[in-house]
C-alpha positions in Angstrom: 54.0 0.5 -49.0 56.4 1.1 -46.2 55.5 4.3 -45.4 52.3 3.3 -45.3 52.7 0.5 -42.6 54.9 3.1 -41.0 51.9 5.9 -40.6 49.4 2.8 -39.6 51.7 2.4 -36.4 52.7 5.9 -35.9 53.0 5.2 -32.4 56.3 4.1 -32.4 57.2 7.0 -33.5 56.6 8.9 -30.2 58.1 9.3 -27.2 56.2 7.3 -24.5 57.2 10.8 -21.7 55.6 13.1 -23.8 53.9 11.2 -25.9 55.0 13.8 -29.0 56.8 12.6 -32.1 60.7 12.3 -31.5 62.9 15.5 -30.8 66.3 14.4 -31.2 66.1 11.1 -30.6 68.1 8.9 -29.0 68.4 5.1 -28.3 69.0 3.7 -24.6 71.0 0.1 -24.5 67.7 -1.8 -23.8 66.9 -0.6 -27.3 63.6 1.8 -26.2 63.9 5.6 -27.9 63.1 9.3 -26.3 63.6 12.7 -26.5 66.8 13.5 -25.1 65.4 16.4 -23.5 62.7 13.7 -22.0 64.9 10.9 -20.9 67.6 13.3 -19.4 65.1 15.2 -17.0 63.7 11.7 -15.8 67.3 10.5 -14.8 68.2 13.9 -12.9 65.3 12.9 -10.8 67.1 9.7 -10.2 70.8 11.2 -9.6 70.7 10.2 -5.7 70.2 6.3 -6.9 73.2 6.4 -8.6 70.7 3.7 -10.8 68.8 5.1 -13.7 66.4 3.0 -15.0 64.1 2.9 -18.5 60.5 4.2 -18.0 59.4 1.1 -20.3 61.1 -1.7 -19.1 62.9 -0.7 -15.8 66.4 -2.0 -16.9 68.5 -0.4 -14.8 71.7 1.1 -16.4 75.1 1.8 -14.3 76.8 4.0 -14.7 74.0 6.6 -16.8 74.4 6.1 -20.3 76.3 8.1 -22.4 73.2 9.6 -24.9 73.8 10.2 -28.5 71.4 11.2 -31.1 70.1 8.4 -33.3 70.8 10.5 -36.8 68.5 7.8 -38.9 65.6 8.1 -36.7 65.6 11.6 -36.7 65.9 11.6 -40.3 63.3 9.4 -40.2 60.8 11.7 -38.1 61.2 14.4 -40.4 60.4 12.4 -43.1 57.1 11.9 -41.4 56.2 14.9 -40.5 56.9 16.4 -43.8 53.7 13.7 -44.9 51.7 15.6 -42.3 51.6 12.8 -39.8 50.3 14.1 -36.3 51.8 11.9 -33.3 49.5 13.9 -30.6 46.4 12.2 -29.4 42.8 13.4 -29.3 41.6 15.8 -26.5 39.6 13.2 -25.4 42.3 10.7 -24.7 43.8 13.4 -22.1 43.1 12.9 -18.6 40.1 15.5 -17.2 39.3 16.1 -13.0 37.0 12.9 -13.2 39.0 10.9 -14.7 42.7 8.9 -13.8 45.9 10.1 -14.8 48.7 8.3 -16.0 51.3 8.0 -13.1 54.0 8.1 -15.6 52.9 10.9 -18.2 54.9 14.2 -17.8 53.5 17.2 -19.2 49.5 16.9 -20.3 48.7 13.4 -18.7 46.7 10.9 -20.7 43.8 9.2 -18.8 45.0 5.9 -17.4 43.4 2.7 -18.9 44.8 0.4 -16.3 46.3 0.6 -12.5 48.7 -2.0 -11.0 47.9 -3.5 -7.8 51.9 -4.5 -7.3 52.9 -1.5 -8.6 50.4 1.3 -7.0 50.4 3.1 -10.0 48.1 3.8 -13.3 49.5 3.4 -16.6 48.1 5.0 -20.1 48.2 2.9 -23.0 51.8 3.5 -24.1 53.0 3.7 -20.7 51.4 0.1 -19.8 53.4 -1.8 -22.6 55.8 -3.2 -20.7 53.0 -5.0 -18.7 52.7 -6.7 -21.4 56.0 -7.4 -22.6 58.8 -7.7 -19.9 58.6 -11.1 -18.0 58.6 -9.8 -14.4 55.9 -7.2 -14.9 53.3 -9.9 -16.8 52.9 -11.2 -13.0 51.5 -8.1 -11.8 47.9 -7.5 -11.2 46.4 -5.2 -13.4 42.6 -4.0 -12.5 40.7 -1.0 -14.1 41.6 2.5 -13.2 41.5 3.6 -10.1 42.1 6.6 -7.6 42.1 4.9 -4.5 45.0 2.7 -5.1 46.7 4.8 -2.3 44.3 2.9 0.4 45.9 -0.4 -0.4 49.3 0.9 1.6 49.5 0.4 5.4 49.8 3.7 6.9 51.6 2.2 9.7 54.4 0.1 8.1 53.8 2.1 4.4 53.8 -1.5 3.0 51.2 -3.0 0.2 48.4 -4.8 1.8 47.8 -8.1 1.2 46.7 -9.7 4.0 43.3 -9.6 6.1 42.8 -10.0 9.9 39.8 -11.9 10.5 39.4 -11.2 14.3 39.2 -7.4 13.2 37.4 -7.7 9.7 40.2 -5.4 8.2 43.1 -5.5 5.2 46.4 -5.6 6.4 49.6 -5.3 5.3 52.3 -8.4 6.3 54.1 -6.3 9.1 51.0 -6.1 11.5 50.5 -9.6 12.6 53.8 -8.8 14.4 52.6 -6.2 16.2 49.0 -4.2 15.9 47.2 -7.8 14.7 49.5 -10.1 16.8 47.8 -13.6 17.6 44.9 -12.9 15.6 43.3 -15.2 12.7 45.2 -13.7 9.6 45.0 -15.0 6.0 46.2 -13.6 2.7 43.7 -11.2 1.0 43.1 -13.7 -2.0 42.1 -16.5 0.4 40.0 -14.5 2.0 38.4 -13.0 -1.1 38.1 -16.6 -2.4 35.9 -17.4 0.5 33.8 -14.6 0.4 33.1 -14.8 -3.3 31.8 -17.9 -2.7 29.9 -16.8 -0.3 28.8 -14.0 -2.8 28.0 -16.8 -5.4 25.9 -18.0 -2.6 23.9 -14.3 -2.1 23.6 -13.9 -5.8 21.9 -17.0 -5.8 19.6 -16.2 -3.5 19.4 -12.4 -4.9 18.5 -14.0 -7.8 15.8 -16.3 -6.8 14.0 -13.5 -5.1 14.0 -11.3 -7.8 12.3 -14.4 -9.7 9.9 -15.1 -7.1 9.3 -11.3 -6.9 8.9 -11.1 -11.1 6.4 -13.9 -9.9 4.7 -12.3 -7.6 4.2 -8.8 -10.0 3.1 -10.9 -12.4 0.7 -12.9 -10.5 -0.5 -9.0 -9.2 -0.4 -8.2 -12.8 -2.9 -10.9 -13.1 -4.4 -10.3 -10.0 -5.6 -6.5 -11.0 -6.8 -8.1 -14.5 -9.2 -10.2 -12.3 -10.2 -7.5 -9.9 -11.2 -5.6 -12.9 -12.8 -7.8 -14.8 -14.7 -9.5 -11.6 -15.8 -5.7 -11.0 -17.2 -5.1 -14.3 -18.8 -8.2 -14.4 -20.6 -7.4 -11.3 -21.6 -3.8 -12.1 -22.8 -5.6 -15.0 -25.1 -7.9 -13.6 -26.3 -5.3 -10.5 -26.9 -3.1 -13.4 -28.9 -5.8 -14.7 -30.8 -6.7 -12.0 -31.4 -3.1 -10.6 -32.6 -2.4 -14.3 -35.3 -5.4 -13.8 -36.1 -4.3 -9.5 -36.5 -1.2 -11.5 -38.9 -2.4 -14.3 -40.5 -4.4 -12.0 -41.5 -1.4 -9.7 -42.6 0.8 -12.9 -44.8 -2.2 -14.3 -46.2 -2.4 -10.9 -46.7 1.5 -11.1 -48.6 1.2 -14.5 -50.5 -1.3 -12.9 -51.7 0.4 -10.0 -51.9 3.4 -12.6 -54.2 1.2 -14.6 -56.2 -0.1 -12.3 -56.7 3.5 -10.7 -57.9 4.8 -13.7 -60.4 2.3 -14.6 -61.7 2.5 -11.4 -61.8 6.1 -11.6 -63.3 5.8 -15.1 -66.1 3.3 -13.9 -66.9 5.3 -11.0 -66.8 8.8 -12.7 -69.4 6.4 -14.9 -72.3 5.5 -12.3 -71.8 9.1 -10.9 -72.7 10.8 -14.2 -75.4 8.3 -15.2 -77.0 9.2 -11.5 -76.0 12.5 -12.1 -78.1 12.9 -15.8 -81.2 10.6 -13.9 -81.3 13.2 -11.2 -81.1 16.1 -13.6 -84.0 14.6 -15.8 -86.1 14.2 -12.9 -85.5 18.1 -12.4 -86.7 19.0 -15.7 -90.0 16.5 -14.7 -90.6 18.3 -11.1 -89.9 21.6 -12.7 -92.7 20.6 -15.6 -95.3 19.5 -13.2 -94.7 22.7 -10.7 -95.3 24.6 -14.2 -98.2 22.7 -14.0 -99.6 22.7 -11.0 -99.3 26.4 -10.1 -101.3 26.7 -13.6 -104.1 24.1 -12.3 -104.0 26.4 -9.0 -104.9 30.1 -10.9 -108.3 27.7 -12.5 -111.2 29.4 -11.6 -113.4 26.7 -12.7 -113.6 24.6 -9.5 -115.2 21.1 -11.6 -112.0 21.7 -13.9 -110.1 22.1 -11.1 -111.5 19.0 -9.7 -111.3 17.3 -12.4 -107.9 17.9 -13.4 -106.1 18.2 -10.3 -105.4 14.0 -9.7 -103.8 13.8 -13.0 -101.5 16.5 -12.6 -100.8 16.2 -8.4 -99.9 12.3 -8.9 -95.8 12.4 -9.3 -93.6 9.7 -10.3 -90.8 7.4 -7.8 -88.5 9.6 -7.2 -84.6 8.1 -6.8 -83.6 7.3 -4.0 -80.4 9.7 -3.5 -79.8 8.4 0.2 -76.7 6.4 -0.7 -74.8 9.4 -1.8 -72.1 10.3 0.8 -69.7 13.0 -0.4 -65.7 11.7 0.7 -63.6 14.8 -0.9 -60.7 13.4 -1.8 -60.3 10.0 0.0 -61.7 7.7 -2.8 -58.2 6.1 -3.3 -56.7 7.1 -0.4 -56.8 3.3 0.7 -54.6 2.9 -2.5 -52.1 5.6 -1.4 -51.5 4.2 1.5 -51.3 0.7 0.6 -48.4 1.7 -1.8 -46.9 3.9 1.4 -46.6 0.2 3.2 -44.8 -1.4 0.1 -42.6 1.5 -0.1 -42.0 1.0 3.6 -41.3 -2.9 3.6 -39.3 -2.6 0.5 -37.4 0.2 2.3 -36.7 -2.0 5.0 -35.9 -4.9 3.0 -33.4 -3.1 0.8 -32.2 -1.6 4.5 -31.5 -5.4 5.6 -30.0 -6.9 2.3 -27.8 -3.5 1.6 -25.9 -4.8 5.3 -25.0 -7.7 3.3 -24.0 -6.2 0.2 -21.7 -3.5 1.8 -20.0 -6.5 3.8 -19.8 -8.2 0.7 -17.9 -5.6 -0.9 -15.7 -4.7 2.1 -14.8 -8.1 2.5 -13.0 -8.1 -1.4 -8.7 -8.1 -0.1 -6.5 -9.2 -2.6 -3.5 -9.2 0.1 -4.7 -11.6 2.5 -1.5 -13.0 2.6 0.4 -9.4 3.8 1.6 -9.8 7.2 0.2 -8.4 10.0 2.1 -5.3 11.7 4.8 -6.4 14.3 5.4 -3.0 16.0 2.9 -1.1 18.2 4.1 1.7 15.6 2.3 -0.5 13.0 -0.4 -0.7 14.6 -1.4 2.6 15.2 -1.8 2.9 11.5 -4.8 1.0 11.9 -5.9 3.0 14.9 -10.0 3.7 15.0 -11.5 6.2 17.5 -14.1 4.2 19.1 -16.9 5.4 21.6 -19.2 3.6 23.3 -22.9 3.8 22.5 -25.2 5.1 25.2 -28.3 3.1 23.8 -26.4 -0.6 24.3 -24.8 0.5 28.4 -26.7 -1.6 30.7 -28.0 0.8 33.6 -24.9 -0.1 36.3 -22.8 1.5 33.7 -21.9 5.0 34.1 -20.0 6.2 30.8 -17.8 9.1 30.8 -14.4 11.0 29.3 -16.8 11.5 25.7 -18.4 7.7 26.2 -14.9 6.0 26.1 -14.7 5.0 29.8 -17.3 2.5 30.9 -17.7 2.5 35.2 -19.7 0.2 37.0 -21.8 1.4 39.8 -24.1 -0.1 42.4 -26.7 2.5 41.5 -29.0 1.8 38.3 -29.0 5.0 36.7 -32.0 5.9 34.5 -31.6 5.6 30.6 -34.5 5.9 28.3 -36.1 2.7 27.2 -34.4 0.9 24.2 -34.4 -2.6 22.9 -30.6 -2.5 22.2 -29.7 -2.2 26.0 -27.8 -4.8 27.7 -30.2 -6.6 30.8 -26.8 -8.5 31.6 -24.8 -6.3 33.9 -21.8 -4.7 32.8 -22.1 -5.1 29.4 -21.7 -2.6 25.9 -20.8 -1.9 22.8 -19.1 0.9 20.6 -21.5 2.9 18.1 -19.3 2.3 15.2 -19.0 -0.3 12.9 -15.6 -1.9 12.2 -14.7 -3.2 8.8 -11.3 -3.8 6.8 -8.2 -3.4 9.5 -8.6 -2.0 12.7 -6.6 -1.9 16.0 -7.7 -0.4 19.6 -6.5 -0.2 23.1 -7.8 -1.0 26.0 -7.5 -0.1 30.0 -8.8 -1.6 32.5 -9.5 -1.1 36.1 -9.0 -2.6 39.3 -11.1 -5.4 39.0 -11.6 -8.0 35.9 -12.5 -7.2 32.4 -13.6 -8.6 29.0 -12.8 -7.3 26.1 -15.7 -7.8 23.3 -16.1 -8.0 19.4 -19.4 -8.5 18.5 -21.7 -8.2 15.8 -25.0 -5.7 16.4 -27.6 -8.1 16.9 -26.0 -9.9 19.3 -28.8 -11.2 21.8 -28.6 -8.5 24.7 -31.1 -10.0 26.4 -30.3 -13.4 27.4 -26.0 -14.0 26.9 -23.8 -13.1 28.3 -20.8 -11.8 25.7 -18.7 -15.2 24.3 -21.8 -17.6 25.5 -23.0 -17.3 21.8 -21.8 -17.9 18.3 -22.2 -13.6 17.5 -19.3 -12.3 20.3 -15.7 -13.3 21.1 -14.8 -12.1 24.1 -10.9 -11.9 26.2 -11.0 -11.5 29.9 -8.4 -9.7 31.2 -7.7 -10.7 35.1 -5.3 -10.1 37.7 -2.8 -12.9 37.3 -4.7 -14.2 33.9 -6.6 -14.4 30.8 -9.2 -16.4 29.3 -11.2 -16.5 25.6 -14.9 -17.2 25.3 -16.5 -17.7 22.4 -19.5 -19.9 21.4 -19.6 -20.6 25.3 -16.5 -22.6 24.7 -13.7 -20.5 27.7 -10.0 -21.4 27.0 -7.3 -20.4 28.9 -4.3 -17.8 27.6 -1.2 -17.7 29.3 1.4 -14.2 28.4 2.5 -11.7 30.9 0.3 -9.4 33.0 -0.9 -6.2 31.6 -3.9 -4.0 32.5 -3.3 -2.7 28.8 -4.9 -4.8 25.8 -4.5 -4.2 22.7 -7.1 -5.6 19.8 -5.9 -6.1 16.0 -8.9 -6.8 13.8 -8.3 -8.1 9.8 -11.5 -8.1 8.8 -11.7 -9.4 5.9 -9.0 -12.1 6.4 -11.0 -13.2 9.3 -8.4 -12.9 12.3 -8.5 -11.1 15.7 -5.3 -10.9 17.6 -4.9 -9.6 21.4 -1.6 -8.6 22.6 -0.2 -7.5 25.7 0.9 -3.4 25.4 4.3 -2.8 27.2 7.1 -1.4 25.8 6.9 -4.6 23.5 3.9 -6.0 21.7 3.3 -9.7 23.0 1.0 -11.8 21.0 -1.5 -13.2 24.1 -4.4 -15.1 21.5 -5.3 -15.6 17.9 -8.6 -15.9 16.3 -8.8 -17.0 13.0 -12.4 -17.5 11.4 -14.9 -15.3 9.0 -16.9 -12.8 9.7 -20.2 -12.6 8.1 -21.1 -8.9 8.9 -19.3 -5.8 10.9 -18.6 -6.4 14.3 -18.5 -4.0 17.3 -15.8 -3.4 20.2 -17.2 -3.5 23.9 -16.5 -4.6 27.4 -18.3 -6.9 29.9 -16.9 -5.4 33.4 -16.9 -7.3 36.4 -17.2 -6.2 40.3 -15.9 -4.6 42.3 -18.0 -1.1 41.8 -15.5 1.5 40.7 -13.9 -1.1 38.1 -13.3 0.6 34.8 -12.4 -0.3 31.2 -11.8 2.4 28.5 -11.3 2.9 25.5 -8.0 4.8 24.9 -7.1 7.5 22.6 -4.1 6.7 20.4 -1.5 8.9 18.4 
């Protein structure tokens, strides 16, 4: 039973230097065992002490011991190994490149399982024992392995570091307040750790709470694309639905001008046949009588002839085949072309209500609630090419540079007719449509300016851009600004810039104007909804030569 509980803690049957079994054993006067060979080659390192210390416990000895082999222990080793007992450890317990050495292994060095903030050293299992046991060392500070234990000494006073300089935000050792860190706000390294883990405490806390609100917010999104899918189905559902009845509708309505066609053909085709066999029967009567009468005329008999001749000249009413006009192919053509206007009006009807539907479906934005871009960088992500369109430029508006500069003349020039065209000078609009985000640039000239958004049928005839409820416009002037819309002008104070630049959301129903310098400053906010897609423009007033443009962006 004893040499049982022996091999269970075969450890202390090995030297803790080369962590072998015992080779000639021998005792030190603090009572801890080594090779001789072991424990005489650590204390030649130590000859210029004149102090030679254990490796386990650090009791120092003077003079060096006198060693002599324990006899009973090394009896006792050999007993050991003769039971086949194996003091080495695993390969896996030796220290590799990655991992820490033992400080105090010699030979093949285990891998350290702690390091010693007091000591600067790492310590393998047997090695760190006296940690554990020895009253002084219990104090130290032992922290997992680690290789950079050597940053912890001052390389200007090569003393431990346990102090930190708050004027320099740096760890310090306790020589450099005298000199490199003199007068500055110093504290020990623990009390300055014990502040900032509170503070840490503080940012975990918060850490933490955003990663709830964000585990909110994914599953609110979650929940959010469940909708988005199931609102989209549900919709493709019912415009399946209805286009399946616009489309039943049309083909009942096509078997019932089909019908009706063909019993009108049918009825027709009818009284044309019956007039048709009448006329042929009165044939075959002409043709019998002309039998008859050129029979009567060969009579020589003239009484016979006489006699017969009132009988067979007298001729039936003949019918009357005045009322026959021949139309080749134009019967129905009034139905053809009746259907032709349907087909039109229901063309232009779907042309109308399909506006409303594509706005409809643009306008669908989950992330409303996504800022807007705060760098002119992120808004140029949003940058639309815009020209202006020819068809809307009142006649004092000479377009040029591929219809994105606007310049106002005192000459009308001559545009065809059109009933999109501006009658109110200065003023037109872009040929595409803007939707979803979008962000422009604008330049303008030496005199004033406004810069439009504007939905297409805006009345060009009578307002002026902002007088109405269909166009928001921003005048851009030398020394100020001003917002119309709905006829309603309000002033906008910001810096002076001949440079605009026009931030449309769409579908979350705001249009932002900001001055472009080497800054983006917000000059006016318009938050409302927009019905339909809207159109940039300008309204540019005099002098002639003033010019607005539309600029082209990286």
């Amino acid at each position: 039973m004893a040499q049982q509980g022996i091999e269970r803690d075969q450890t202390k049957f090995c030297c803790s230097i080369c962590l072998d079994l015992l080779k000639d054993p021998v005792a030190l006067p603090c009572g801890h065992s080594y090779c001789m060979s072991c424990i005489e080659t650590h204390w030649n390192k130590e000859d210029e002490k004149k102090t030679y210390s254990c490796p386990q416990c650090r009791q120092d000895f003077t003079p060096r011991p006198v060693l002599v082999k324990n006899t009973m222990l090394q009896e006792l080793v050999e007993e050991l190994k003769k039971t086949g007992l194996q003091a080495a450890p695993a390969d896996h317990c030796y220290a590799g490149p990655e991992d820490v050495a033992c400080d105090f292994c010699t030979g093949r060095k285990l891998k350290a399982v702690k390091s010693c903030l007091f000591c600067l050293a790492s310590y393998c299992e047997p090695h760190l024992q006296p940690h554990y046991d020895v009253a002084p060392l219990k104090k130290h500070k032992l922290v997992n392995p680690s290789k950079k234990l050597q940053e912890n000494i001052c390389s200007r006073h090569n003393e431990v570091m346990k102090m930190f300089c708050r004027t320099d935000r740096q760890i310090i050792c306790y020589l450099c307040p005298v000199d490199e860190h003199k007068d500055h706000d110093t504290v020990s390294a623990a009390a300055e750790r014990t502040e900032r883990q509170r503070e840490l405490e503080g940012s975990r806390g918060n850490v933490q709470q955003k990663i709830q609100d964000r585990q909110k917010d994914v599953k609110l999104l979650h929940q959010e694309v469940e909708d988005i899918n199931q609102s989209a189905e549900k919709t493709l559902e019912g415009s399946e639905k209805l286009f399946t009845q616009l489309m039943s509708l049309l083909q009942e309505r096509s078997r019932d001008v089909k019908q009706e066609v063909r019993s009108q053909q049918e009825t027709q085709v009818s009284r044309v046949k019956e007039l048709q066999e009448k006329l042929e029967q009165e044939i075959a009567e002409l043709k019998r009588k002309d039998a008859e009468l050129e029979q009567l005329s060969h009579t020589e008999d003239h009484n016979e002839f006489l006699h017969n001749y009132p009988s067979v000249s007298a001729l039936s009413e003949p019918t009357d085949s005045s009322s026959i006009h021949i139309r080749p192919l134009t019967y129905f053509q009034d139905v053809t072309a009746a259907v032709s206007q349907v087909r039109d009006k229901l063309q232009q009807v779907l042309g109308e209500e399909w506006k409303k539907i594509s706005v409809s479906v643009n306008e669908v934005d989950v992330l409303l609630s996504q800022p807007g871009p705060k760098t002119r960088a992120g808004f140029l992500r949003y940058s639309r090419k815009l020209k202006l369109d020819p068809n809307t430029a009142h006649e004092k508006l000479f377009l040029s540079d591929g219809n994105r500069k606007a310049t106002l003349t005192s000459v009308e020039r001559y545009y065809d007719d059109d009933s999109e065209r501006f009658t109110v000078n200065g003023q037109v609009l872009s040929r595409a449509r803007m939707t979803g985000r979008c962000y422009f640039e604008v330049e303008k000239g030496v005199g004033g300016i406004s810069i439009v958004v504007a939905y297409k049928d805006v009345d060009a005839l009578d307002d002026k851009f902002g007088e109405n409820d269909l166009s928001w416009a921003f005048g851009v002037f030398k020394q100020r600004y001003t917002f119309t819309h709905d006829d309603i002008k309000t002033p906008v104070s910001g810096p002076p810039s001949s440079r605009v630049g026009v931030y449309l959301d769409h579908s979350a129903g705001t249009l932002s104007f900001y001055s472009v310098s080497e800054t983006m400053t917000l000059l006016h906010k318009v938050q409302t909804t927009f019905s339909e897609p809207l159109h940039a423009g300008f309204k540019i007033e005099g002098p002639c030569g003033n010019t607005a443009e539309l600029l082209q962006l990286q």
